[in-house]
Each structure stands twice: as C-alpha cells, then as structure tokens.
Steps between C-alpha positions, in 0.01 A plus 500: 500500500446280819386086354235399750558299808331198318674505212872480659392260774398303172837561356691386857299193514599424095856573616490261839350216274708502229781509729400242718424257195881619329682353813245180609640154397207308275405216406462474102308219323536459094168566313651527171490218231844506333666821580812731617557511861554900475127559424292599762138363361663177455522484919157674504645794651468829217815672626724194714694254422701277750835547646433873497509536865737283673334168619205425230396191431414383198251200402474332149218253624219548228635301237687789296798569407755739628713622264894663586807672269731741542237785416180353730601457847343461794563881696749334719559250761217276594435352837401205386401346191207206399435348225224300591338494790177292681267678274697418156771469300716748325817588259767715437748564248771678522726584170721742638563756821446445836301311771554539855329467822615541850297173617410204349329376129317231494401309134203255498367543797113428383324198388550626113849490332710825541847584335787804489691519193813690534656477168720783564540698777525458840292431795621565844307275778552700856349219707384143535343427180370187311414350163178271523383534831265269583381465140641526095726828451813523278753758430713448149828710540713625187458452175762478219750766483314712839670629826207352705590499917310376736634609817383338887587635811497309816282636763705666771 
C-alpha cells in the first residue's frame, strides 16, 4: 500500500527539522529552581539539555541553582558557560564529575550575587574567563577530603 504524497512530505519535513535542530549550536537559559543539569524541563527545553551538540551555551541567570555530580552532567562540552549575566544572577554546584567548555565562564557577571561551588570535581575553563565581572560573583573550590580541579587555559 502506497502512503500519500502528503503524508511522507510530512514525514521528510519531521526528518529535516529534527535533524537540523540535532546538529544547531543553542543557546540554553536555566528555568529551573534548584535542579540537575541533565533534565531537560529544568532548561525549558522537554527533550535538550546543553552540551549535547558541540558548542551550547549554557546560562544560570534566573537566580537558580544548577546542580552537578558524577551521575547529572551537562551532555558534554559547553561553549561557554554564565553564571550570571545582565539580566541576573545565578549558581552552580558541582559535587562531583565534570565541567568543561571550549570558551570562556564567567561568575557574577549581573548586578545580583552569583557563585560556582565545585566541591569535587573538576571544571575545565577553555577560554578567557572571570570571577566577578563587573559586579559580586564567587567560586569556593574543594572541600575537605575532595579532588576538586579547577583547570584555566590560556587563550591561544
């Protein structure tokens, strides 16, 4: 049985879509309250989550915190990472696994008071990055007993 023209120039056009979004670099922005990193609703998104295609950015700039151990991860490498931004502040804290970007993280970079934990863990910084930008933003590093490593790479 033949599917009518409609129906699989409905299906290409699903197909093209979905594929275009899968390989497009995107901006994320946190919507969640307190919350995993790993779940999509908490970005707004109901099936994304940042650092799944290479490049995402990721924004923690609604007051909330970001949450991070070795089972909730962001998908992979980030572009670049705020917390905080012009619009407000942000948090994250990471107890465990992985944080990297390719470009630069920038803490406190609103007029509210931002902050990254890393209590354990590590947190690789791929560009130019900076801690209290213009404004209030801490980041508290290791803990008693933790393998926390922060890790900065100069710009090339």
């Amino acid at each position: 049985m033949r599917l009518p023209v409609l129906k699989i120039v409905f299906v290409l056009l699903a197909i093209l879509m979905f594929a275009a979004h899968a390989h497009a670099q995107t901006d994320f922005y946190w919507t969640g309250t307190t919350g995993y990193v790993d779940v999509p609703e908490n970005w707004g998104s109901s099936f994304a989550i940042p650092g799944n295609v290479a490049g995402d950015n990721a924004t923690i700039n609604n007051g909330g915190t970001a949450q991070v151990d070795g089972s909730h991860l962001f998908g992979g490498t980030l572009g670049f990472l705020n917390v905080g931004d012009t619009t407000g502040a942000g948090n994250i804290s990471q107890n465990g696994g992985a944080v990297a970007t390719t470009s630069s993280v920038f803490i406190g970079s609103s007029s509210g008071t931002s902050s990254y934990e890393l209590l354990d863990g590590t947190c690789t910084m791929g560009g130019w990055s900076a801690i209290g930008n213009g404004t209030t933003g801490s980041m508290t590093i290791g803990q008693t007993g933790s393998t926390a490593t922060p890790s900065l790479n100069s710009p090339v």
